[in-house]
N, C-alpha and C positions, 0 to 999 in steps of 0.2 A: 507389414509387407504382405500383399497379397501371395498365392500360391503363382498367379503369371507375373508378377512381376519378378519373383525367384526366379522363375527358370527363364527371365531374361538374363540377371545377374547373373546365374549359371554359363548360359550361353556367351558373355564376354569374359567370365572367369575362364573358358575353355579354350575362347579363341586367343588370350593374352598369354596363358599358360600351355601354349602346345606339349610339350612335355609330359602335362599329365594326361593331353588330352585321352592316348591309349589306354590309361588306367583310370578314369574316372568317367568314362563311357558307359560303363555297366547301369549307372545311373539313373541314366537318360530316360529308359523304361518306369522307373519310380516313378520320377519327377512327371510324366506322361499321366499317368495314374492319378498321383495330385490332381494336374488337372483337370481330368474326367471328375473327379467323387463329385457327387452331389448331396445336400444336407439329408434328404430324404424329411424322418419325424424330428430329425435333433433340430431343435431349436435355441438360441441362444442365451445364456443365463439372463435375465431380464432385473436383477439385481442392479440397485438403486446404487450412487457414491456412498452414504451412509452406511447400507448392507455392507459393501465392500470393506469402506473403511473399519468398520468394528473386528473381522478379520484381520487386514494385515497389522491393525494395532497389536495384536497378542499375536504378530507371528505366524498368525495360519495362512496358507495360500488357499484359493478358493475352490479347489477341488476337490477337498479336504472337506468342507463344509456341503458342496454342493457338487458329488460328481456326478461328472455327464452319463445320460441315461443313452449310451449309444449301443445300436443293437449289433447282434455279431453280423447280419447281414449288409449292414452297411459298411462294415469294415473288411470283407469279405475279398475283392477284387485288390484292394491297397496290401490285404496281409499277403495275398498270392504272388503279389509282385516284389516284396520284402524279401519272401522265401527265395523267388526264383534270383535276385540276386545271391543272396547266403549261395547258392550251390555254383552260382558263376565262379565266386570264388574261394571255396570253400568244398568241392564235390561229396565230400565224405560226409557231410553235413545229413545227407538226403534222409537216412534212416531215421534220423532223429526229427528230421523237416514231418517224418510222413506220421511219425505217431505224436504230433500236434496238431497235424491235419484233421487225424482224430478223434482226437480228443477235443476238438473245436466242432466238428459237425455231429460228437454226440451232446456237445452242449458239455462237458465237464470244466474245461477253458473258456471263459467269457472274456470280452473286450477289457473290463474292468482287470483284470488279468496281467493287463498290458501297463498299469499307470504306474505313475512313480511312486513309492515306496520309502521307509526309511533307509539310506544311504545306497537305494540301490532304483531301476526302472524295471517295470517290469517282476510277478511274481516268483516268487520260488515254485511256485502251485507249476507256472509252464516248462520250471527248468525239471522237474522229479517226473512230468507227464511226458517229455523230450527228451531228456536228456540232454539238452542243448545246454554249453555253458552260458554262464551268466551276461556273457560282452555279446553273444548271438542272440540273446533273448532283448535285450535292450534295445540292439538293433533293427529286431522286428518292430518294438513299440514305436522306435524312432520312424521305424518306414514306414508306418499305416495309419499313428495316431494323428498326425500333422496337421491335416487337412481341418480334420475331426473339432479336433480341441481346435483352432484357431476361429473354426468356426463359432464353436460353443460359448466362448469367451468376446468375440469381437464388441456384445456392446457393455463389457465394464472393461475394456480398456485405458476408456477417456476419466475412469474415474481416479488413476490410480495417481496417489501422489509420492513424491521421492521423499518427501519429509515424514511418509507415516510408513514404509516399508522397510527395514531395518536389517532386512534377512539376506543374505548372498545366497538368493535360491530363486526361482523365478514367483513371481505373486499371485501368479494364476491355476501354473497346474504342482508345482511345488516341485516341478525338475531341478537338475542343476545346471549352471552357468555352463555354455558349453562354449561361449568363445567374448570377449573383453576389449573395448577399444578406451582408451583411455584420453580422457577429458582435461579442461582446464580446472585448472584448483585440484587435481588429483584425482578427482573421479574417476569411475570408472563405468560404462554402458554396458550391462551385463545382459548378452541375449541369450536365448532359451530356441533351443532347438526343437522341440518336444511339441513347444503352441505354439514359436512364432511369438512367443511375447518378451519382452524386455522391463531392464529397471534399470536407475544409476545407482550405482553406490556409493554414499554419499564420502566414504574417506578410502584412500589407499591401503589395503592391508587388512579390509575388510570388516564385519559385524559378526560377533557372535551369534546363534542363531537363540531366542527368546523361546517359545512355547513352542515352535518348529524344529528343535535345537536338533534332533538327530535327521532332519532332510539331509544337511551336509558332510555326516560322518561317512568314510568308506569303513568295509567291514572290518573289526578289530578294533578301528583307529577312535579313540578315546579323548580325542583332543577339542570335540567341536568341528561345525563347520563354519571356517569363514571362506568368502568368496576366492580370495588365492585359492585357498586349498581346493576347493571343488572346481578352478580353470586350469591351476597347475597340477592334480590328478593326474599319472601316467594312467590309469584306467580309463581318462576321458579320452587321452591321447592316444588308445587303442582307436579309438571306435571316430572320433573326429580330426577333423581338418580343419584350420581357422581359416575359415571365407567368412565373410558377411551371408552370402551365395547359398552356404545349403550344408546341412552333414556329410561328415565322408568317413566312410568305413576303412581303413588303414590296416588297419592290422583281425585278425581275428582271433 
């Protein structure tokens, strides 16, 4: 899904849903942003189906292997517009907004800063620099990295296959599933907010996760990550909304 075709999707999700339309306006400004960014040097992993393929056999998503060399200027206008929602709704936010600010234009916080993690998006490095909790940090990655990664990854999209990905985690940037439509034979189409990328999952109830095994844990939680658990997460259900359409920050 392109960035303009999302915010067509958006635009009939808002016009279908008037109800939300008051509370999910804040948005609009993000999604604007998306469509401005431009790649600038990032270019797109150029990784062959074989490259690909030898990763998601063991589990690894590819950004893991190969993460994007994006620089903080490019991410720059998309982080400011993340921000400026956090204080839409959120105003007490701001102290903590401004010594990230910070700590981003002395270079201590880098983009990379931003990526997904084990069981979490997003560093600790920006929540101890911020003091932002952890669901407001995630949300910046969601708001800026989009464009970014979707870009970075567009040409091993076409390599990925459902028979060698095993993981309930995305295969590209190693996010977690942030919303699930469910297929014939049980499947399930598990898409990733974070790039923009997708996978099906081949059984109801989800995969253990192989050599990626803690992308799926939240913190504590000891059990593994199968794909339920990282869509049905009330952490996820903070931070999203199930559209097709776009994340939605719900709760903070």
């Amino acid at each position: 899904m392109t960035i303009a075709s999302l915010k067509e999707e958006w635009a009939d999700l808002l016009s279908r849903r008037a109800e939300l339309r008051g509370t999910l306006s804040v948005y609009d400004d993000l999604f604007d942003a998306w469509g401005r960014w431009a790649p600038g040097r990032l270019t797109p992993l150029g990784w062959g189906r074989e490259d690909c393929r030898r990763r998601w056999e063991r589990g690894v998503p590819l950004l893991a292997d190969a993460p994007p060399p994006i620089r903080a200027d490019e991410l720059e206008e998309l982080l400011a517009a993340a921000m400026e929602r956090v204080v839409v709704l959120a105003d007490d936010a701001r102290p903590s907004l401004g010594r990230l600010a910070e700590a981003w234009d002395r270079g201590e916080i880098a983009p990379a800063a931003l990526f997904p993690a084990p069981g979490r998006v997003g560093s600790r490095a920006m929540e101890e620099a911020s003091g932002l909790a952890p669901e407001v940090v995630a949300f910046l990655a969601y708001g800026c990295l989009r464009p970014a990664l979707d870009h970075y990854f567009t040409e091993c999209r076409p390599h990925l296959d459902e028979h060698v990905w095993k993981v309930g985690a995305c295969p590209f940037c190693g996010g977690a599933a942030g919303f699930s439509d469910v297929l014939e034979h049980g499947q399930r189409r598990l898409a990733c907010h974070l790039c923009g990328g997708g996978c099906t999952e081949l059984r109801l109830g989800g995969a253990l996760l192989p050599a990626a095994e803690q992308l799926g844990r939240q913190d504590g939680d000891e059990r593994g990550g199968d794909a339920h658990q990282l869509v049905d997460s009330p952490r996820l259900h903070q931070l999203f909304g199930f559209s097709n359409a776009t994340l939605v920050l719900a709760v903070l």
